[in-house]
C-alpha positions as CSV (number, residue, x, y, z in Angstrom):
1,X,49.5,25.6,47.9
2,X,52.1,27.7,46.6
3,X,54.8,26.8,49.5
4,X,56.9,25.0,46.7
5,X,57.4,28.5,44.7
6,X,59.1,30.0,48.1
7,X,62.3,27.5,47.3
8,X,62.3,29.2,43.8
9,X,65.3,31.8,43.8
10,X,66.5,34.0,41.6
11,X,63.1,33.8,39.3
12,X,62.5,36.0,36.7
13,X,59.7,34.7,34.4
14,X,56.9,32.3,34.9
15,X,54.0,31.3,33.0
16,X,50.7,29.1,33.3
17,X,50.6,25.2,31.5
18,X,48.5,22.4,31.9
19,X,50.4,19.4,32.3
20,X,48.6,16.4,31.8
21,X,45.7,18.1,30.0
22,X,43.8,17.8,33.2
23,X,42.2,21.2,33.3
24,X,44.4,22.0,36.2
25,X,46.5,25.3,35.9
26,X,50.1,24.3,37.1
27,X,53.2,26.8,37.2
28,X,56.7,26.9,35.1
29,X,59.3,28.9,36.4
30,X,62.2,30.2,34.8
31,X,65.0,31.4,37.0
32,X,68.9,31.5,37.2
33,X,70.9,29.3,39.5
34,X,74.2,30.3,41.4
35,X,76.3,29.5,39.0
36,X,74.0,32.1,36.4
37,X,72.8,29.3,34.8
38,X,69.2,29.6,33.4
39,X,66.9,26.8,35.0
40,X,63.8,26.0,34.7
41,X,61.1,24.5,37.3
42,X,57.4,22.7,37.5
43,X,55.6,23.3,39.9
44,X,52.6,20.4,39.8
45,X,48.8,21.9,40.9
46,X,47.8,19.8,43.0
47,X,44.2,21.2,43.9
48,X,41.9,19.0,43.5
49,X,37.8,19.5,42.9
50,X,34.6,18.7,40.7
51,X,34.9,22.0,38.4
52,X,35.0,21.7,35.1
53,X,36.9,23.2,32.4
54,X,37.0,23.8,28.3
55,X,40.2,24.6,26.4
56,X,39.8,25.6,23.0
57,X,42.7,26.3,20.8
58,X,42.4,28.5,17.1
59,X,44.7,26.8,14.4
60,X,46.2,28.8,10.7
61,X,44.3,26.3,8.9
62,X,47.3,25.4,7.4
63,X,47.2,21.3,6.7
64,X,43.9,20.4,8.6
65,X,44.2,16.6,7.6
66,X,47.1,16.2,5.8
67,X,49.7,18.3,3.5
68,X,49.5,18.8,-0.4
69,X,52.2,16.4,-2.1
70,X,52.1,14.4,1.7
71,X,50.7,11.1,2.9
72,X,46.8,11.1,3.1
73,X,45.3,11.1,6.5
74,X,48.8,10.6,8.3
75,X,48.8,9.8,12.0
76,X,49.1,12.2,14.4
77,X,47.4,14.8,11.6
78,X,49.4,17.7,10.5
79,X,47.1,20.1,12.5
80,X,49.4,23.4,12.2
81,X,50.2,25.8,14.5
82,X,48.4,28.2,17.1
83,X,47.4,31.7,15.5
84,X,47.8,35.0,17.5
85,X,44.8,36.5,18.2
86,X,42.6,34.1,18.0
87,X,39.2,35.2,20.0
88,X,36.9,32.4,22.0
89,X,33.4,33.3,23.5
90,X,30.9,30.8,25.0
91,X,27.8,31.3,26.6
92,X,25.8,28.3,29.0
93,X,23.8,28.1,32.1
94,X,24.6,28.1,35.6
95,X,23.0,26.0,38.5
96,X,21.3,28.9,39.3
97,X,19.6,29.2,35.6
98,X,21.5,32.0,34.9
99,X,22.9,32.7,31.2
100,X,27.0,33.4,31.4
101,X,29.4,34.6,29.1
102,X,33.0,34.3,29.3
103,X,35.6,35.2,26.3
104,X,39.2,35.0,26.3
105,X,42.0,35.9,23.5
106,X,44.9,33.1,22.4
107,X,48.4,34.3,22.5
108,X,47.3,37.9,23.6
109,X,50.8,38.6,23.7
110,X,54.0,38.2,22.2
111,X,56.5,40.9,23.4
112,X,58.8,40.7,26.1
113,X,59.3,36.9,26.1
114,X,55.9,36.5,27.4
115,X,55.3,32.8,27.9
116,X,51.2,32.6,26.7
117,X,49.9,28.9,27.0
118,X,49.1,27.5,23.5
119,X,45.1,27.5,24.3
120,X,42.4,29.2,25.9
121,X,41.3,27.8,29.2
122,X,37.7,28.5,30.5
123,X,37.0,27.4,34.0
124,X,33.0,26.4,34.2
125,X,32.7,26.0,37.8
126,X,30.2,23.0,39.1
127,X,27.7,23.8,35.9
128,X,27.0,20.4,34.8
129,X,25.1,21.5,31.4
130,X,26.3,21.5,27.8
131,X,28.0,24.4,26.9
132,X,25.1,26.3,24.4
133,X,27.1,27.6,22.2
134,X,31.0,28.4,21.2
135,X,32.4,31.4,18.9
136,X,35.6,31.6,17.8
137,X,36.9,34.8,15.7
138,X,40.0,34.9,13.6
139,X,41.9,37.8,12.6
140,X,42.4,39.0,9.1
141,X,43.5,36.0,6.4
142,X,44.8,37.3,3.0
143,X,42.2,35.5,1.3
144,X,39.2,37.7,2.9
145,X,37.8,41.0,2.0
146,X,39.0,43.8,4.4
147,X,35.5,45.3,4.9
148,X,33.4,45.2,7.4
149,X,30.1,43.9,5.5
150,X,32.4,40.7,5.4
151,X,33.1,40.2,9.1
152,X,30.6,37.1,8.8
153,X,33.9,35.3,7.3
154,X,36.1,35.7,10.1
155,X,33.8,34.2,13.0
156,X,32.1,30.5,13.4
157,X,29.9,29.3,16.2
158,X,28.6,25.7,17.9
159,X,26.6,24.4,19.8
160,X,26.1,21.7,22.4
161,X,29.7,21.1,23.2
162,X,30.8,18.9,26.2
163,X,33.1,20.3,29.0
164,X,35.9,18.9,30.3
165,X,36.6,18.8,26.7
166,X,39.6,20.5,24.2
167,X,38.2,22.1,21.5
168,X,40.7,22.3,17.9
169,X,39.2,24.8,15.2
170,X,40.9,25.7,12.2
171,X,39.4,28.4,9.3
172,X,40.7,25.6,6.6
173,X,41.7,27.2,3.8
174,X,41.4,30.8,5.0
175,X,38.1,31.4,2.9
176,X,35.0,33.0,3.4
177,X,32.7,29.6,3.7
178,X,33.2,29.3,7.3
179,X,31.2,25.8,7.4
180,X,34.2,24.3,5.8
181,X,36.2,25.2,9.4
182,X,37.8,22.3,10.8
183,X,36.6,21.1,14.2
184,X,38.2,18.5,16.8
185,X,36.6,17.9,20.0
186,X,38.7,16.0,22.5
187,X,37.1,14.8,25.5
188,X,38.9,14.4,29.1
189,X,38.6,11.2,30.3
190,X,37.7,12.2,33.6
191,X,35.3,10.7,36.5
192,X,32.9,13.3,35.5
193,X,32.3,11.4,32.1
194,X,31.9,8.0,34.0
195,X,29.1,9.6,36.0
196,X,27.3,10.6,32.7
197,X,27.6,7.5,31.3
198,X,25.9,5.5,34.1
199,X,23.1,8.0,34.8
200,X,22.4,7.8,30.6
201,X,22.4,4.0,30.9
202,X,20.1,4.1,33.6
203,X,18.2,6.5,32.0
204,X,17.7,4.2,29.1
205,X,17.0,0.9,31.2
206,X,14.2,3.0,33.0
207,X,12.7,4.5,29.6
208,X,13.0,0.5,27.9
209,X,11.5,-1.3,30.9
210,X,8.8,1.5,31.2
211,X,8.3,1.1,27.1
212,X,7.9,-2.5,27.4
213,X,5.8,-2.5,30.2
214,X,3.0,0.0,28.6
215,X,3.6,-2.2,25.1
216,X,2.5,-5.2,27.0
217,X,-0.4,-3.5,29.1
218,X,-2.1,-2.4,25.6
219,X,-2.1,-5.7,24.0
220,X,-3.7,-7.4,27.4
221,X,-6.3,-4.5,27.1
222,X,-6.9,-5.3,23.3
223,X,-7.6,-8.9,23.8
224,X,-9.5,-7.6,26.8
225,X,-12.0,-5.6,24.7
226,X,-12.0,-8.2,21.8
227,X,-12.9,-10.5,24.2
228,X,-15.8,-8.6,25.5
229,X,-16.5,-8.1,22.2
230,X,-16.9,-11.4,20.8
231,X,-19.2,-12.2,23.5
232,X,-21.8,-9.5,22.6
233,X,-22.1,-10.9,19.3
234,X,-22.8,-14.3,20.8
């Protein structure tokens, strides 16, 4: 409901954030009191629903683990800052078996005070697969050839992600080995996940009874038959 954004006056600027890294898209609202004072607001989503979600955020690969001269492994890590530009494509199956593709750009702008959230956010609907597979593109680093037979160094891809999960690249070190990229995959703890882990441990109970079931039923046939056996020669 978007009663709450009625009571907003004088607005001038808003923008989209995710409070709570939820995968809920809430509202900030920047506006001028009375007294020309500038404010700002928060207006909490509170839709609620079983869709899922994947953010994904590009890094400068600046500092992926820790800075030269710094402490090693330092906690939180150094991860950087969000690049401009920064292109995200992923491709997965629907419920209805079909293939989609979705793509979205990080910080797409950066004139007129444009408030751009820090990530890409990719709303998956009620697909409950893995995402196949995740590209992410970067735009030009000093340290890579500017022609086009080199393009393969500005792009990475993988596969089997989980959604309702945040997604951290970073090209580390800007250079053309693209294996080297940083990856962080943080998962949202989420009633979703609790679901997958109980239908995986049931899974498992089901495969180990039925494993130890067919185990015992060949021995009792092999002593079967040797006992058979042993009789003939009798």
């Amino acid at each position: 409901s978007l009663s709450a954004l009625g009571s907003v006056t004088g607005a001038y600027a808003a923008g989209l954030v995710d409070l709570g890294e939820r995968g809920a898209i809430d509202l900030i609202v920047l506006y001028a009191d009375l007294q020309g004072g500038l404010r700002a607001s928060l207006l909490w989503s509170n839709m609620r629903g079983s869709n899922l979600f994947l953010k994904a955020r590009g890094l400068n690969g600046v500092c992926p683990e820790w800075c030269p001269g710094k402490i090693k492994f330092p906690d939180p890590k150094p991860y950087g800052v969000n690049t401009p530009g920064v292109s995200f494509q992923y491709t997965m199956l629907d419920l209805s078996n079909r293939r989609l593709t979705m793509q979205g750009v990080q910080l797409a702008q950066s004139s007129m005070g444009a408030l751009n959230a820090p990530s890409v956010a990719f709303g998956l609907g009620d697909a409950y697969y893995y995402i196949e597979e995740l590209y992410m593109g970067v735009t030009v680093l000093p340290e890579l050839p500017q022609g086009p037979e080199d393009a393969q160094g500005h792009c990475r891809s993988w596969k089997g992600l989980i959604p309702n999960s945040q997604i951290v690249a970073s090209p580390t070190g800007g250079t053309l080995i693209t294996e080297s990229w940083y990856l962080a995959v943080l998962v949202h703890a989420s009633s979703g996940v609790l679901y997958v882990i109980v239908v995986l441990a049931v899974t498992l109970l089901v495969l180990s009874v039925s494993i130890w079931f067919l185990k015992r039923r060949e021995r009792f046939l092999d002593a079967m038959e040797k006992q058979l056996t042993a009789h003939a020669f009798l």
